[in-house]
C-alpha positions in Angstrom: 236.8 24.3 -50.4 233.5 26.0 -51.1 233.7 29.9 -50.7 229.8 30.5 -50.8 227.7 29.5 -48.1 223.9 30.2 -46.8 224.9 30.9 -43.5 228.4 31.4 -42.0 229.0 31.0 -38.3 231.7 33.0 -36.8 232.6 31.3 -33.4 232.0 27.6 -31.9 230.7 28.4 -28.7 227.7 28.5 -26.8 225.9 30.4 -29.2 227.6 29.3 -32.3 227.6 25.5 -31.7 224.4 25.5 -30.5 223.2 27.8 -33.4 224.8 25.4 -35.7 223.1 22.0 -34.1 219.7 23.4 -34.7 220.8 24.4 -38.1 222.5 21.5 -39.7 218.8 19.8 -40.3 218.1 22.3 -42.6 220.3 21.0 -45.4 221.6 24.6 -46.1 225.1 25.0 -46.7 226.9 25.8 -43.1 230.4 27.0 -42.2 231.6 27.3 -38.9 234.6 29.5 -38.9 237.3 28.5 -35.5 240.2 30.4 -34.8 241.5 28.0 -32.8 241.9 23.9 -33.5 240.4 21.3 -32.5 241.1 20.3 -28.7 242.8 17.2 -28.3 241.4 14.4 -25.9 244.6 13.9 -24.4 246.3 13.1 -20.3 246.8 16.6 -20.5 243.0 17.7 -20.3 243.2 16.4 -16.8 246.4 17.4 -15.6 246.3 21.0 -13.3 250.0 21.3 -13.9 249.2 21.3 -17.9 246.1 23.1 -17.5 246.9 25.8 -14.8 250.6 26.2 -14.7 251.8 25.4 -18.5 248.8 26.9 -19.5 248.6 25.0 -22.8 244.7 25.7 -23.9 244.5 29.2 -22.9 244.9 31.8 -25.1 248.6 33.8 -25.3 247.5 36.8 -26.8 247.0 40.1 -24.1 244.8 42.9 -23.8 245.2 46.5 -23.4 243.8 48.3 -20.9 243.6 52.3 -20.6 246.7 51.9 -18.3 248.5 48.6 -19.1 248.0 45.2 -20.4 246.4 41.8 -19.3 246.2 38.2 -20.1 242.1 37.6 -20.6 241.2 34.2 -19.1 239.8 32.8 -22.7 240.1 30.1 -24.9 239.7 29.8 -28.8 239.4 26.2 -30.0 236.1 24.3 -31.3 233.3 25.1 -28.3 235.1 27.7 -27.3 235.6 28.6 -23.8 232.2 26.1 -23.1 234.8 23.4 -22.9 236.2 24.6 -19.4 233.3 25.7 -18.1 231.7 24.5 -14.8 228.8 23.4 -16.8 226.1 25.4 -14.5 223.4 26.3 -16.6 220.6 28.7 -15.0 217.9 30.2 -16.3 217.3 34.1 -15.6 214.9 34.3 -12.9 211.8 36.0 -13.9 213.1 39.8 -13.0 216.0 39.6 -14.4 213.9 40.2 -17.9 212.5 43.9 -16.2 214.1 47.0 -15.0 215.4 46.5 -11.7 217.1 48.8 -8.7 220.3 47.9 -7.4 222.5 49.7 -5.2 224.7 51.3 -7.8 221.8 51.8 -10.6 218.9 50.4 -12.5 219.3 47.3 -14.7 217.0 47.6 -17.7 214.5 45.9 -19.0 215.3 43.1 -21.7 213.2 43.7 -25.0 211.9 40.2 -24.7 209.9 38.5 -21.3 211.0 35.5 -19.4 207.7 33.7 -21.1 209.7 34.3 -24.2 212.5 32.1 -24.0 210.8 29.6 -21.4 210.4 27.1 -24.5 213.6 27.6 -25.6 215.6 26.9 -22.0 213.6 23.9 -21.9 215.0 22.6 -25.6 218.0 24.0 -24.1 218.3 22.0 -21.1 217.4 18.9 -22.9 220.3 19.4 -25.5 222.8 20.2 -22.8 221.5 16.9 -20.3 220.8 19.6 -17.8 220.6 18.0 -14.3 218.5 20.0 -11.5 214.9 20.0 -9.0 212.5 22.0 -10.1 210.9 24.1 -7.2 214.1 23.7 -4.9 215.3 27.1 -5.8 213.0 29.7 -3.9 214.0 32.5 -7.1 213.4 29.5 -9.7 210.7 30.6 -12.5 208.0 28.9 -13.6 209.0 25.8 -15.6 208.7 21.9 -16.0 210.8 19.3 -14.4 214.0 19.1 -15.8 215.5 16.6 -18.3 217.6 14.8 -15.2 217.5 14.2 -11.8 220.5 16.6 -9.7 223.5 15.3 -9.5 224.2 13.5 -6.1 226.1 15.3 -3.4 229.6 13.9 -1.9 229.2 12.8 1.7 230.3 16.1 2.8 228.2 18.6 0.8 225.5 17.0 1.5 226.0 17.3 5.2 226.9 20.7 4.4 223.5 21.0 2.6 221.9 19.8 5.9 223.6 22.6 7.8 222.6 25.3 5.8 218.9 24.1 5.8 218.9 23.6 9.4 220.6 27.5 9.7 217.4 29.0 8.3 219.2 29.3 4.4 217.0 27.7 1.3 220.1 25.5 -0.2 219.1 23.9 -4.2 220.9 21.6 -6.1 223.2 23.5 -8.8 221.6 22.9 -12.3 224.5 21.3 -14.1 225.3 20.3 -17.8 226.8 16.9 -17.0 226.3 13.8 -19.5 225.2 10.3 -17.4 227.2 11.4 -14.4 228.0 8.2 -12.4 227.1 5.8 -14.9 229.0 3.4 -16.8 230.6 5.6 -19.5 229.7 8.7 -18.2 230.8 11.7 -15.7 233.0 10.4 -13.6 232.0 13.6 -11.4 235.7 13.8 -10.4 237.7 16.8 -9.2 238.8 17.8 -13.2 235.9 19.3 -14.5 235.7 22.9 -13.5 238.2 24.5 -16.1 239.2 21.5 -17.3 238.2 20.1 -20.5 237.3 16.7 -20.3 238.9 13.7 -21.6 236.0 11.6 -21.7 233.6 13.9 -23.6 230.8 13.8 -20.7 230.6 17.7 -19.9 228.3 19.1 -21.8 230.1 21.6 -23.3 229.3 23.4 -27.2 231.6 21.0 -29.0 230.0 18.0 -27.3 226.5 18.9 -27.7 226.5 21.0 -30.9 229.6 20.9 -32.9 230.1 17.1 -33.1 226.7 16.0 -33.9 226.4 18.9 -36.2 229.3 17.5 -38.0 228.2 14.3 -39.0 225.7 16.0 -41.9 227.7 16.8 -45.1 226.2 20.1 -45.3 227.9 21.6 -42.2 231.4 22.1 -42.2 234.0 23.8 -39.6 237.1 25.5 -40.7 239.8 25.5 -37.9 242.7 27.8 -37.2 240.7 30.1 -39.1 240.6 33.7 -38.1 237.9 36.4 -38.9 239.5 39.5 -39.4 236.6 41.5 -40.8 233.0 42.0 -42.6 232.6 43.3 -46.1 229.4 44.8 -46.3 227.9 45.6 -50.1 227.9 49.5 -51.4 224.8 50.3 -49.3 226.4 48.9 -45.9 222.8 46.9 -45.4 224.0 43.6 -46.5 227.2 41.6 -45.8 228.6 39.9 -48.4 231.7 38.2 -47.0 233.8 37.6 -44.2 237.8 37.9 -44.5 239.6 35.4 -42.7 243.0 34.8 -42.1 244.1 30.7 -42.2 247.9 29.7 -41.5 248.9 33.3 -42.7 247.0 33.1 -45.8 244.2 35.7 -46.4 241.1 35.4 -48.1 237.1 36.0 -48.6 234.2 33.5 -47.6 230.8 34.9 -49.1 227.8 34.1 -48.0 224.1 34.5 -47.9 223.7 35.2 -44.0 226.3 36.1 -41.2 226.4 34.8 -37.8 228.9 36.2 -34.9 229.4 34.2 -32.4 232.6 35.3 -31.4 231.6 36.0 -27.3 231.6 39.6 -26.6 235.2 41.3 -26.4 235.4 39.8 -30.2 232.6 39.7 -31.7 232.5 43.7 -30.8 236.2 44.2 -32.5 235.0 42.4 -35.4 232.4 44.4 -36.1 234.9 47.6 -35.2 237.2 46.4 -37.4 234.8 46.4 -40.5 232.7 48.8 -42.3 233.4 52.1 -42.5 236.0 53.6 -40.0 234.4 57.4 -40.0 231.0 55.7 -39.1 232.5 53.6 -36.3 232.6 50.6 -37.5 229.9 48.4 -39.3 226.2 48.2 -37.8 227.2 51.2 -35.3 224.3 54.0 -35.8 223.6 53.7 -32.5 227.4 54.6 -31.5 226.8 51.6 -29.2 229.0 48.8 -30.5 231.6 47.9 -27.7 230.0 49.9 -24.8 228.4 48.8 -21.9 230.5 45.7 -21.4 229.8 43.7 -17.9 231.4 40.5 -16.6 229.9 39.8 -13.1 231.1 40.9 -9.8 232.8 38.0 -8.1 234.9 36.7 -5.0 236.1 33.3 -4.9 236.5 31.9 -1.7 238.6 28.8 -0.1 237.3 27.7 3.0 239.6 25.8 5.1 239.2 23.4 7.7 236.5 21.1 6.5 235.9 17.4 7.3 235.1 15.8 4.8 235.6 12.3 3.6 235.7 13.5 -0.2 238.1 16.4 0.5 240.8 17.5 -1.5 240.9 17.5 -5.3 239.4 14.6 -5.9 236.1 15.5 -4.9 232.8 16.4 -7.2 231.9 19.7 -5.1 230.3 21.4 -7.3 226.6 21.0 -6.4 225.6 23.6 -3.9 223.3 26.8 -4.6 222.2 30.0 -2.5 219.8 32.0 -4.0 218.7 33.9 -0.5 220.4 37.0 -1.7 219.6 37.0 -5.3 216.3 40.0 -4.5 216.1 42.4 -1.8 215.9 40.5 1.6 217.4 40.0 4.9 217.2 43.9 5.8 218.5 44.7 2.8 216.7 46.9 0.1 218.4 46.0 -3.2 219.7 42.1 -4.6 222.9 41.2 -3.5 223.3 38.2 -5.5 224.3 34.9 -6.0 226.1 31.6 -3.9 227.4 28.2 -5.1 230.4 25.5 -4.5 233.0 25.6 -6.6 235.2 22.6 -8.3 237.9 20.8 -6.3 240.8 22.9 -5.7 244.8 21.4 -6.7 248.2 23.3 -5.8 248.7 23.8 -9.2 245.6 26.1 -9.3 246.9 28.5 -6.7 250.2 28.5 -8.4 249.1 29.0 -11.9 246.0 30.7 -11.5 246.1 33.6 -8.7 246.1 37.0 -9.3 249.5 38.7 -10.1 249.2 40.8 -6.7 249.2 37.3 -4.9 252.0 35.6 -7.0 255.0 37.0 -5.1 254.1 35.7 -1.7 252.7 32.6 -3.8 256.5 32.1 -4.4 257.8 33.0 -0.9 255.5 30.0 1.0 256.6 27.7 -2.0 260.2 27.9 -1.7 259.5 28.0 2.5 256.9 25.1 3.0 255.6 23.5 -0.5 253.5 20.9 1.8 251.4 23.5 2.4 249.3 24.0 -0.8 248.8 20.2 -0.4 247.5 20.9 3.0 245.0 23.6 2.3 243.8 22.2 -0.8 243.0 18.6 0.9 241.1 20.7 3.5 239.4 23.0 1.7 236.1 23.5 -0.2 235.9 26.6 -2.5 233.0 29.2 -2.8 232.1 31.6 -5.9 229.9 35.1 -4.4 228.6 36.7 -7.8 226.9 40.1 -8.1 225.1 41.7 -11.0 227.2 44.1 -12.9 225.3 46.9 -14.3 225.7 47.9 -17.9 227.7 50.8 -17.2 228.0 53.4 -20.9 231.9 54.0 -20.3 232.7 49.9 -19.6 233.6 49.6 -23.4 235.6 47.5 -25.9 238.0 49.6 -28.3 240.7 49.3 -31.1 244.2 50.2 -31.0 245.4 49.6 -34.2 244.7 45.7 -33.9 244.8 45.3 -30.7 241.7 44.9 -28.2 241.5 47.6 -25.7 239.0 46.9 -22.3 238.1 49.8 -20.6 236.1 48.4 -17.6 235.2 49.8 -13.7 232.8 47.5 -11.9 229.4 48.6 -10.4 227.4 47.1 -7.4 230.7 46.9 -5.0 228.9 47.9 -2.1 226.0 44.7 -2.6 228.9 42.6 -3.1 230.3 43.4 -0.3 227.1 42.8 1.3 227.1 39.8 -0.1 230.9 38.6 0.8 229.5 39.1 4.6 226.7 36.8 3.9 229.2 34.2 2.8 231.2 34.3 5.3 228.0 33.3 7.9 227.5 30.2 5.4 230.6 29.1 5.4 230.8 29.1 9.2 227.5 27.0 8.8 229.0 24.5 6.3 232.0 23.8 9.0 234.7 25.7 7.7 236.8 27.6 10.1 238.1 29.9 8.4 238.3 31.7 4.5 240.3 33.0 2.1 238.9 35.4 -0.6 240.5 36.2 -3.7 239.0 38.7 -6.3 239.8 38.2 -9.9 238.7 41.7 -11.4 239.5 42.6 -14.7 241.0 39.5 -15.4 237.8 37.3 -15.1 236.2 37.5 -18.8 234.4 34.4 -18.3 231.2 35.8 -18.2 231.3 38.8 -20.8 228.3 40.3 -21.8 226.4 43.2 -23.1 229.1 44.9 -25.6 226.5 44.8 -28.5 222.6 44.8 -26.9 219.3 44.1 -28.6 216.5 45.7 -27.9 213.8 47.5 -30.0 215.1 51.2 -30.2 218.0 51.5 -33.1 219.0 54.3 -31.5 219.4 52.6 -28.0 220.7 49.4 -29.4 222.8 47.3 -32.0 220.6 44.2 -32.2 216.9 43.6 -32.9 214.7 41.5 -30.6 215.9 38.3 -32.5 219.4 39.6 -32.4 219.8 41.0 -36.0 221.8 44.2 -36.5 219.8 47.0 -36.7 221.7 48.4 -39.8 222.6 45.4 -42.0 219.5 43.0 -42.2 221.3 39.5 -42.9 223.8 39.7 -39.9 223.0 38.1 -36.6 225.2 38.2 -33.0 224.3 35.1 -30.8 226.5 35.5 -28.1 226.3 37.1 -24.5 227.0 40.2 -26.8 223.0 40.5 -26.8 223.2 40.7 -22.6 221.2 44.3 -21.8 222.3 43.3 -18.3 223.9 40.9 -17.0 221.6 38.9 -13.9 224.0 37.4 -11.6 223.5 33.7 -12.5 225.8 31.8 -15.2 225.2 33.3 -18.6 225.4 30.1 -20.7 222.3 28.5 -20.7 220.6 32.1 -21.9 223.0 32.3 -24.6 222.0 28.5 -25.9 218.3 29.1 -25.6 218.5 32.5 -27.4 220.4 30.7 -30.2 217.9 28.7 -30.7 215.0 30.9 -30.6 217.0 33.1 -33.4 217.5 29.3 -35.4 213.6 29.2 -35.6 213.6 32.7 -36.9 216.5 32.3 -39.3 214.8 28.8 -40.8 211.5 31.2 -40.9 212.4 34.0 -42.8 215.6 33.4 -44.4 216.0 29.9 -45.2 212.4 28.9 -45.3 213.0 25.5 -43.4 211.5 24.4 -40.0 213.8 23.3 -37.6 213.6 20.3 -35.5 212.4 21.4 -31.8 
């Protein structure tokens, strides 16, 4: 295997597959370094009691926190955690780029405007098979039509869609990453797709859309099961010269020309603790910023019971439903509360697998007493995610302990979310549900990390450069929510895949000297 690269990708994910599609063309030499394998198309992709219960993609390993422990809900395996995703790809509305006022605290300004990255979301959204309406979303910025029509409702959401438009709300069609949903060979839009990989490879997912066709040129490979452990950086500490990896229990160097993490932002921040120089806090970590203002959304999920609905139950495609109301200062209220939108079909096996630990021991007691019942609520049902901004808060911070990843993390903008949780409740009641159960994930819900490693134009007040190269070593890049300055309170993904590839036009511009393909 070659040990000298042009560029080496650390991570498979949204930002490192889609990174390494817009690549590949180039001709360079590419690695893609996976700690995890390859995930099987297999019964088991489908299956809630393999996916939720056995748990067999998820990751094993745990987490410290400043008080205990904690199993992260994260996935390493070629596109990364993309391939359970819900596939809902927003853009950032227009303020989301600019300082803005919440409740607990300003959200800062991003280094970079929304007209910025507008050319990229659209390459974006055409690489993912993005499905939405333009103009539907009253927050939606300006833009073009997108690449494919929404994704039709089931009978009942769309009679639920009817509700909330007749009860004054401004209800949009969730943009979705779904490939030929409906058609012959494509999405089967069926009730297995939100944290599910999927079987049939139509989810548009970082493996699907990037990794694969990336892999058909002879000048991109990926190495599985491979672990980064660290960065060695040259005598000066400006350049990188390898990466140390760790395959199968066998350690070694990869040297390359340029670095890439990709690693999401719990690890791409302990990789770049983990190298360097200890005394100065780890490699490309002036700013003493590396690991600190970590944010991961303020959420409440929410199972609404008592719905009619033809399509009820787990078999159901419910995903398709967005509130944006809330998402700026309105209805009497003087800061953003944040986001609405339907959520996959709930199984049993979710609530028995998946629920908080605080839940689990009454989870038990109704089992042993009346296991009909999870069959009951789930077949009546239709499930609701409230989301809030998270504010970059200094002290929410990533750490070492020895080897192990330490997550020190307090959440901001309670009271709007709680404001917001109220306002859900009045929709719900609208959409026919009688009544609703709400179940907070906290510390446990990693799924949309962000912000441990932030780009901006002051060294001193960030890690990463407008194009997201480290400050302090000038051939190493971070294209992962890492980058976040704050968080929005819409999905994270499709930012991440446009930024990628507005930093793969500057990489083929000034380091490889190659145009890549729009």
């Amino acid at each position: 295997m070659t040990t000298h690269y042009d560029v080496v990708i650390i991570g498979s994910g949204a930002g490192g597959g889609t990174l390494a599609r817009a690549l590949a063309p180039t001709g360079r030499r590419i690695l893609v370094v996976e700690r995890g394998g390859d995930i099987v198309r297999e019964a088991g992709n489908w299956n809630p009691a393999v996916v939720w219960v056995e748990q067999r993609y998820r990751a094993k390993e745990r987490w410290l926190t400043p008080g205990g422990e904690f199993q992260p809900n994260i996935h390493y395996g070629v596109g990364g955690n993309t391939k359970f995703w819900g596939a809902v790809l927003y853009r950032l509305r227009e303020e989301d780029f600019e300082a803005t006022r919440h409740a607990d605290g300003e959200s800062p300004a991003w280094p970079i405007a929304y007209a910025d990255l507008a050319p990229y979301y659209e390459r974006a959204e055409r690489l993912y098979y993005v499905h939405g309406e333009a103009g539907a979303d009253p927050t939606d910025p300006p833009r073009g039509a997108f690449p494919h029509p929404p994704v039709p409702h089931t009978e009942g959401m769309r009679r639920a869609f009817e509700r909330l438009h007749a009860g004054g709300w401004h209800p949009s069609p969730l943009p979705l990453g779904l490939i030929r949903p409906g058609e012959d060979g494509g999405c089967r839009l069926c009730g297995t797709c939100n944290s599910f990989p999927c079987m049939i490879g139509a989810k548009s997912d970082a493996e699907t859309c990037g990794i694969a066709p990336a892999r058909t040129r002879s000048n991109l490979h990926v190495a599985t099961r491979t672990l980064a452990t660290r960065l060695i950086a040259d005598p000066t500490g400006r350049r990188v010269v390898a990466v140390e990896v760790d395959a199968d229990g066998t350690r070694r160097r990869i040297h390359g020309d340029l670095f890439v993490a990709a690693c999401g932002a719990v690890n791409s921040a302990a990789l770049l603790l983990r190298s360097g120089d200890p005394a100065r806090g780890g490699l490309a970590n002036s700013s003493g910023l590396v690991g600190r203002h970590y944010m991961a959304h303020v959420t409440t999920m929410y199972s609404a019971f008592g719905w009619k609905d033809g399509n009820a139950g787990p078999h159901g495609f419910h995903k398709t439903i967005a509130i944006n109301d809330y998402y700026r200062a309105a209805d009497g209220c003087p800061h953003p509360l944040g986001h609405i939108q339907s959520q996959g079909a709930l199984h049993p096996e979710m609530i028995l697998g998946g629920a908080p630990e605080r839940y689990r021991r009454g989870i038990a007691i109704v089992r042993s007493v009346a296991p009909w019942s999870f069959r009951y609520w789930t077949d009546r049902s239709m499930q609701w995610l409230a989301m809030t901004e998270d504010l970059p808060l200094r002290e929410n911070r990533v750490t070492l302990r020895g080897d192990r990843i330490c997550l020190s993390y307090r959440p901001s903008n309670m009271g709007a979310h709680r404001a917001l949780n109220a306002r859900v409740k009045a929709v719900l009641r609208a959409c026919g549900a009688k009544t609703a159960f709400p179940v907070s994930f906290g510390l446990g819900n990693t799924t949309h990390q962000c912000g441990t490693l932030r780009f901006g134009h002051d060294p001193g007040a960030s890690v990463l450069d407008p194009w997201c190269r480290a400050h302090d070593v000038d051939n190493l890049f971070v294209v992962d929510a890492s980058f976040f300055p704050s968080s929005a309170a819409v999905n994270p993904g499709l930012t991440i895949a446009a930024q990628a590839l507005r930093v793969a036009d500057y990489i083929g511009a000034h380091h490889l000297g190659a145009e890549i393909e729009p």
